[in-house]
N, C-alpha and C positions, 0 to 999 in steps of 0.2 A: 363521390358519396356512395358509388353503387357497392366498392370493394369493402368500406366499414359496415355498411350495413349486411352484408353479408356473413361477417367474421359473426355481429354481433346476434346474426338468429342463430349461427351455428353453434353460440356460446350457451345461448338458449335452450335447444335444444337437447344437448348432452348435459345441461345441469338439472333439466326435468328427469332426460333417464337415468342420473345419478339419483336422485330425489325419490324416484317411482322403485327402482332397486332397495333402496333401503327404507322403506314404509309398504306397509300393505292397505287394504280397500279400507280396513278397518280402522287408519290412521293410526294406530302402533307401529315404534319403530322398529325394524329390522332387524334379526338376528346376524351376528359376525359367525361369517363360518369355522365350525369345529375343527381343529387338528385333523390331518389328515388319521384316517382306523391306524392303529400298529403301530405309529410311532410314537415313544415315549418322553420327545424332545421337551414337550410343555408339560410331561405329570404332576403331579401334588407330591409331595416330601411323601416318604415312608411309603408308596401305594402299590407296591413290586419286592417281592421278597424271593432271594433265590437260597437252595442249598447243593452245598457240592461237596466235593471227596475229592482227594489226593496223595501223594506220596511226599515225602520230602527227605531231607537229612534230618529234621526233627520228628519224623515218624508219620503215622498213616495220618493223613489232615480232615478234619470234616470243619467246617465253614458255613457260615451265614451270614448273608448282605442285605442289604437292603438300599433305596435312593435315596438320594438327599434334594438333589438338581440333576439338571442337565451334563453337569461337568463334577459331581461327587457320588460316591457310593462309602459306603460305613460298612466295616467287616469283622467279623469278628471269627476266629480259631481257634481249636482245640489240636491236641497232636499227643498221640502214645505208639508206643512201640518196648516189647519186652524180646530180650533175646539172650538167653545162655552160651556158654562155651565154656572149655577146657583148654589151658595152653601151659605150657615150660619157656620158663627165661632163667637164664641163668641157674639153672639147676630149683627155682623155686618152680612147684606147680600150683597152679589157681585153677580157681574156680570162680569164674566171674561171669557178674548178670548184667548186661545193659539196660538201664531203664529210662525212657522217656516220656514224661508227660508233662504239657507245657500250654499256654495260653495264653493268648494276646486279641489286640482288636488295633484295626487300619483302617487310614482313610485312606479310599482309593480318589485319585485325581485323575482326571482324564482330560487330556488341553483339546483335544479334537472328538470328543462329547464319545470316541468309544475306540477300540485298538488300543496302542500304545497308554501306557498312566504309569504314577508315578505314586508310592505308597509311604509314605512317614507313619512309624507304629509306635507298639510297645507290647513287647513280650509281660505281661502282668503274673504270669505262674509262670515260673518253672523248676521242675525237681528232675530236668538231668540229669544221668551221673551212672558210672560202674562203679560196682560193688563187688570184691572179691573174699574169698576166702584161701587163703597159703596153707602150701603144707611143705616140707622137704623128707623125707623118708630115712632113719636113720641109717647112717652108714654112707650116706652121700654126701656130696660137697656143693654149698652155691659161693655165691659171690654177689658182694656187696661192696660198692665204691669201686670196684679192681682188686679188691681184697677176698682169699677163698677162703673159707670155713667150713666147718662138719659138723652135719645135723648129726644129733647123740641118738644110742639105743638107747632104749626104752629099759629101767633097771628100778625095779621096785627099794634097792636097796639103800641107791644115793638119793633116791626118785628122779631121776632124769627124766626126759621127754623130748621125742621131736621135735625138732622148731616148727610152729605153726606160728599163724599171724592172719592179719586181715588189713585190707585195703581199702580206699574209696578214692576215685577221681569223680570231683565235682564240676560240673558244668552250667554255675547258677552263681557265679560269684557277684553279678552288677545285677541287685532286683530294686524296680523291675529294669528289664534291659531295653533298650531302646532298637528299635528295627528299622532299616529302612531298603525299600526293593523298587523293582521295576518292574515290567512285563507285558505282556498283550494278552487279549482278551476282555474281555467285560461281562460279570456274570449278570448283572441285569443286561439283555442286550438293547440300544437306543433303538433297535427298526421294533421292537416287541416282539421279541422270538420266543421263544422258551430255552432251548440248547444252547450250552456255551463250554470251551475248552480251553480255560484260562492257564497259561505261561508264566511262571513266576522267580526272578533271580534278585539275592540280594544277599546282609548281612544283618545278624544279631548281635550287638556289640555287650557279650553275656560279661565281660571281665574274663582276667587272666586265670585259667583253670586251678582249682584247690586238687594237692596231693596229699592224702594223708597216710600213713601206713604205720604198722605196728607188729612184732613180732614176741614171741613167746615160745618157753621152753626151754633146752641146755646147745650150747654151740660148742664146739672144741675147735684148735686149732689145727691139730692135727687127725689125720684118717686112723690113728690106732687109737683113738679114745686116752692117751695118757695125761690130756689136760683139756680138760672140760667144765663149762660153769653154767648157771644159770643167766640167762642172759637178761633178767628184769631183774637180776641181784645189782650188789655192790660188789662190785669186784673186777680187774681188768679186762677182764673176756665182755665182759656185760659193756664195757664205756666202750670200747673200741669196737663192738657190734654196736652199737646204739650210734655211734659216733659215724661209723660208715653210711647206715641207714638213714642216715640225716642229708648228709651228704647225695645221696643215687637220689632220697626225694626229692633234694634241691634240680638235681641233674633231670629228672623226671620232669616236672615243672618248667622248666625250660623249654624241654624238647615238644611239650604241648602248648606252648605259651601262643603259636599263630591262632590257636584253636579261639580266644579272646575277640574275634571277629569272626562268629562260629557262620558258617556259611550257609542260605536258602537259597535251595535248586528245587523247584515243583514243578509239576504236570498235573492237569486233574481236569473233571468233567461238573459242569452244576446245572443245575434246572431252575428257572422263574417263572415266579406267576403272579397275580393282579392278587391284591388283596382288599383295593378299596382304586374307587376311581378320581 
């Protein structure tokens, strides 16, 4: 009898300091201890908002997050980048402007509440796209299809004109386009940091890119100017320039058509802080 009765003062005993731990003198009961300071593992929805900056193939990024849980963050993107140049192909010269500006928002997923996640999006703007202006200079020859032709002097008299033209590659064909990435980092960080230097690799699946282009002015076929036309007329110079042109865009189009799964490569830096507890 001696060994039960001993279990049962010692059951006693530790169900009073359970009992006296969680009530006070006052007979109210006991408060459960708070989250350890700094970690944001139990926060409230929405209570941590960060912003950050980056680079990507879609342009300079600036970003805003915010929590959802423990294991979601909501994101939302912006992305611009303008850039000029001058090139010759084929005997044509442009003048083309890159321009990007674009938007979307992701949810970030995190299976191990921070590191490694996993992003399903959706690009909701974007206007993509080079824009050029053509020229060919008269007295010179380009090529179209594999076919060479001669941009016309300039002759008040037939009015001829150089061949000019303009172009657009579009990069916006599937809106909105669907995203989806990967990467590490967490810009809310779960220990409540502020600093964060989030990694990001994936794919915009924009559609297969749009080629448009269009030319203007007189073409001849040969370099002494003795048979020359308008090339927006009626007449065989004009169908068989027009004809080629059809043809290089179709060629064109092709040779960008990987571009249809347009690629995201980033790097960037973001800051968070509390905005409600």
């Amino acid at each position: 009898m001696a060994a039960p009765s001993a279990i049962m003062a010692q059951s006693f005993i530790s169900s009073s300091s359970l009992v006296a731990a969680g009530s006070s003198t006052d007979g109210s009961a006991g408060q459960v201890a708070s989250p350890v300071k700094g970690s944001i593992g139990s926060a409230q929805p929405i209570s941590r908002v960060a912003f950050g900056g980056g680079v990507s193939p879609l342009g300079i990024q600036l970003q805003l997050a915010t929590n959802l849980s423990s294991y979601f963050n909501v994101r939302g993107s912006g992305n611009f980048y303008n850039y000029s140049t001058d090139f010759t192909s084929n005997g044509i010269t442009a003048d083309a402007k890159l321009n990007l500006a674009s938007a979307g928002a992701a949810l970030d997923i995190y299976p191990f509440r921070q590191g490694f996640r996993i992003s399903p999006g959706v690009l909701l703007y974007n206007q993509n796209q080079v824009t050029a202006t053509t020229s060919v200079a008269g007295g010179t020859s380009f090529t179209l299809n594999g076919t060479t032709y001669y941009s016309a002097n300039a002759n008040s008299t037939t009015g001829a004109t150089p061949v000019n033209g303009n172009a657009t590659l579009g990069l916006n064909t599937t809106k909105p386009a669907f995203t989806i990435t990967t990467g590490w980092g967490n810009m809310i960080p779960r220990k409540g940091g502020h600093w964060s230097y989030p990694i990001e690799i994936g794919v915009a699946v924009i559609g297969a890119p749009s080629v448009k282009a269009n030319l203007a002015g007189w073409a001849c076929y040969d370099q002494a100017q003795t048979n020359c036309a308008n090339i927006a007329g009626n007449n065989p110079i004009a169908t068989a320039v027009q004809s080629n042109l059809t043809a290089q865009v179709a060629k064109w189009t092709n040779d960008l058509n990987p571009l249809k799964t347009y690629p995201i490569i980033s790097v960037g830096v973001a800051y968070a802080f509390k905005v409600r507890r």
